[in-house]
C-alpha positions as CSV (number, residue, x, y, z in Angstrom):
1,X,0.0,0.0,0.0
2,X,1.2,3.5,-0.5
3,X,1.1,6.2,2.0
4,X,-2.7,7.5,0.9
5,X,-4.0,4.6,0.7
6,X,-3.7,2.6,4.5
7,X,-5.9,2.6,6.7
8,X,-6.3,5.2,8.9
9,X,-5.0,5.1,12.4
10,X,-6.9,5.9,15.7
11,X,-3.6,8.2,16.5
12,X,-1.1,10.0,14.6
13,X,2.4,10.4,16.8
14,X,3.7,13.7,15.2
15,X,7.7,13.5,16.3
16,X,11.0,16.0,16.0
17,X,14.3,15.4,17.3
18,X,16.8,18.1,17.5
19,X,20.5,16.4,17.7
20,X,24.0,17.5,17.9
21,X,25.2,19.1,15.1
22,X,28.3,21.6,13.5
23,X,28.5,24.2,10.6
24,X,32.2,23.5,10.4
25,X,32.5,19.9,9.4
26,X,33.8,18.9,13.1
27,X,30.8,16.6,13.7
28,X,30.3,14.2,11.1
29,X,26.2,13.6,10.3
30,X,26.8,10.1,11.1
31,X,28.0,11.3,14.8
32,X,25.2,13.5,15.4
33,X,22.9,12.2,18.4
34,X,19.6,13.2,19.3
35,X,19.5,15.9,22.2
36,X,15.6,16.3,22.5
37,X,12.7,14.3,21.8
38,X,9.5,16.3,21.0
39,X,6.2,14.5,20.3
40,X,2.7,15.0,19.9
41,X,-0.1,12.8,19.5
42,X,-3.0,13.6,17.7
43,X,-6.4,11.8,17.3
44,X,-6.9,11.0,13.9
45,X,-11.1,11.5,14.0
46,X,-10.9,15.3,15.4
47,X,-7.1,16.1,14.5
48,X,-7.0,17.4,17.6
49,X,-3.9,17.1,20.2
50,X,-4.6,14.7,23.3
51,X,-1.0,14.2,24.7
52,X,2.9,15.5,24.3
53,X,5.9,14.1,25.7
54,X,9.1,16.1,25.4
55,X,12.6,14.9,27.0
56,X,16.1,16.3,26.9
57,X,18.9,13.5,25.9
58,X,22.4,13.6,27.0
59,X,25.0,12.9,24.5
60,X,27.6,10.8,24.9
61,X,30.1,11.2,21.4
62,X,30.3,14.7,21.1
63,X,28.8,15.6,25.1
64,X,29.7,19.2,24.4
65,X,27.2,21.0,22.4
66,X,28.7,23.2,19.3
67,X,28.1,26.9,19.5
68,X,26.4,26.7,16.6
69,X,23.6,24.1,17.9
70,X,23.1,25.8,20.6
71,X,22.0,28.9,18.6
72,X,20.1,26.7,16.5
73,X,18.0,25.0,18.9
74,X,18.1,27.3,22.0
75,X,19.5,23.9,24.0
76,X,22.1,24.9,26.5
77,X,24.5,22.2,27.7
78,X,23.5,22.1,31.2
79,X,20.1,20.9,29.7
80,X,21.8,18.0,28.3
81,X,23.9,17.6,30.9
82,X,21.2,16.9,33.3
83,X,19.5,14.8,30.8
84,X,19.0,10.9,30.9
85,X,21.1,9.1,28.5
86,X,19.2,7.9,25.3
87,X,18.6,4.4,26.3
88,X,16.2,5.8,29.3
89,X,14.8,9.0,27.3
90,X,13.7,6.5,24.8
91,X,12.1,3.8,27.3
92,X,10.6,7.2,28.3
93,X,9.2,7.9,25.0
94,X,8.0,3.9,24.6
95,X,5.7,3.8,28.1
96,X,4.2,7.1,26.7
97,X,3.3,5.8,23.6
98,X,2.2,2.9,24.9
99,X,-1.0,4.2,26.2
100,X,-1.6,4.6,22.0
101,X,-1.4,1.2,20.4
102,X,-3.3,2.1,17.1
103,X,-0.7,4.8,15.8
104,X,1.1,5.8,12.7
105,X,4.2,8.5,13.7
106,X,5.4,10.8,11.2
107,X,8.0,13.4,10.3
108,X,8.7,16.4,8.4
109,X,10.3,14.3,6.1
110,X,12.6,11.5,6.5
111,X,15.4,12.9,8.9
112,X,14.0,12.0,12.0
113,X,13.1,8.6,10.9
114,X,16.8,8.0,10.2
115,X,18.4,9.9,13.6
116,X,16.3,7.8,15.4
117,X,17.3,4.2,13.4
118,X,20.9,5.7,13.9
119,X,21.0,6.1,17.6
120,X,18.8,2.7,18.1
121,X,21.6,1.4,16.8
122,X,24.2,2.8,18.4
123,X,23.0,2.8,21.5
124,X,21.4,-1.1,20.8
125,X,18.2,-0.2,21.8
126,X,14.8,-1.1,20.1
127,X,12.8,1.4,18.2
128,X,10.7,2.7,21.1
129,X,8.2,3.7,18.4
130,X,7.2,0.5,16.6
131,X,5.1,1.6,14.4
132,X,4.8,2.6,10.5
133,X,6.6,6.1,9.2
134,X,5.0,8.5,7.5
135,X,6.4,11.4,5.9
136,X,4.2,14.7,6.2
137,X,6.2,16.6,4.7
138,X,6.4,14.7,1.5
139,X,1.9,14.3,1.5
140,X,1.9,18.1,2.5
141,X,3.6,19.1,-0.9
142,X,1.4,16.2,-2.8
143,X,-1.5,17.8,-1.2
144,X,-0.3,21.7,-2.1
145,X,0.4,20.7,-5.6
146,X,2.7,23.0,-6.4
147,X,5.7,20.9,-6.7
148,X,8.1,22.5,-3.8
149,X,9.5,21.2,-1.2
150,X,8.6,23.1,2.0
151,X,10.5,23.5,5.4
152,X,8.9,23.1,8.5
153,X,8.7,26.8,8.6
154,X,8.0,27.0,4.6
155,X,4.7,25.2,5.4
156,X,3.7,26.9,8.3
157,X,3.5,30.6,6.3
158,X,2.0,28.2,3.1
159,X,-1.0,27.4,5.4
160,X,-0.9,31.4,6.3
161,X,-0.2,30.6,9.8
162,X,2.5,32.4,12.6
163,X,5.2,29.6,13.6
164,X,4.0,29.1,17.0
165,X,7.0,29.1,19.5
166,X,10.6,28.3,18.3
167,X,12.1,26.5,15.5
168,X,14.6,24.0,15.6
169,X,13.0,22.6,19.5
170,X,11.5,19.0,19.0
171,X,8.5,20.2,21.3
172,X,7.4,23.4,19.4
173,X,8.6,21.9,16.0
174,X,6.5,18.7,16.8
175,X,3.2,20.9,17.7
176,X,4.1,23.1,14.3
177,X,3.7,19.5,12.2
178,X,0.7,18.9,14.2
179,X,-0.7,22.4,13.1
180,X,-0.2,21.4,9.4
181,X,-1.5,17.7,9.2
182,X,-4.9,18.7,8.4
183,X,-3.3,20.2,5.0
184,X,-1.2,16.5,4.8
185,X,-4.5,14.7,5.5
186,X,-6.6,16.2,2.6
187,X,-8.8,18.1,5.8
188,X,-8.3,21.7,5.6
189,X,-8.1,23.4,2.0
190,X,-4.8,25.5,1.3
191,X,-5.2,29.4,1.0
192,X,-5.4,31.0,-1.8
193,X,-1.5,32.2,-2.7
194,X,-1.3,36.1,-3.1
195,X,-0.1,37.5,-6.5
């Protein structure tokens, strides 16, 4: 089946991890670790929000946050300090969900899907998930029609909305994707662009 045509879910799990990262080459993308899980769950019938978990991760390859991810994210190092490692943040994240068991999670786009295979592995822990991906971003420009690729931030001013919070944190970032998943879903009609 392809991604419009499975049955719907009782619950979409809307999720966005912000992870360790460089402008300056110093941290390889195959280094970076997630620093903060954001999620939201949404019931499918009323698209509206019923739960959110957020935690804070402690690194452990590169434990000292760039400069540069801190300004991107707004995540301090004493945040991640304090933070459990990712092996307990995700057992976290799996009790949470639990609660949930009819669920599809989703993304804008496939980033997150892959941070989160890469530090499963890594840190040999199951996908606390378990459950299909889907890729909002990718049915929010099939639904828009006009063939480009939006950014989180991209798709919040296409659906004439204010970015509510700050970008680049999982929690605010996760409740943005929520926001737009009637325009993914078919639900809510697209304004009108101005000329």
């Amino acid at each position: 089946m392809n991604e419009n045509t499975e049955r719907e879910p009782a619950h979409y799990l809307l999720i966005d991890f912000e992870a360790t990262c460089s402008d300056d080459g110093s941290l390889p993308r195959q280094h970076m670790e997630i620093i903060e899980i954001g999620a939201v769950m949404v019931e499918t019938a009323s698209l509206r929000v019923v739960d959110e978990f957020q935690r804070f991760v402690r690194p452990v390859r590169h434990p000292r946050l760039t400069a540069f991810c801190t300004a991107l994210t707004t995540i301090g190092q004493a945040e991640v300090d304090a933070a459990p490692g990712f092996a307990e943040a995700a057992a976290a994240l799996k009790a949470w969900r639990a609660a949930y068991p009819d669920l599809i999670w989703g993304s804008w786009g496939d980033y997150d899907r892959n941070q989160l295979r890469q530090d499963c592995e890594f840190h040999r822990v199951p996908d606390p998930v378990g459950a299909a991906h889907r890729n909002i971003k990718r049915l929010f420009a099939q639904r828009e029609g006009s063939g480009r690729k939006f950014g989180l931030d991209g798709g919040v001013r296409r659906a004439r909305l204010e970015f509510a919070g700050t970008h680049h944190r999982g929690i605010d970032d996760a409740r943005n994707i929520a926001r737009l998943l009637p325009y993914a879903l078919g639900r809510a009609e697209f304004p009108r662009e101005r000329r």
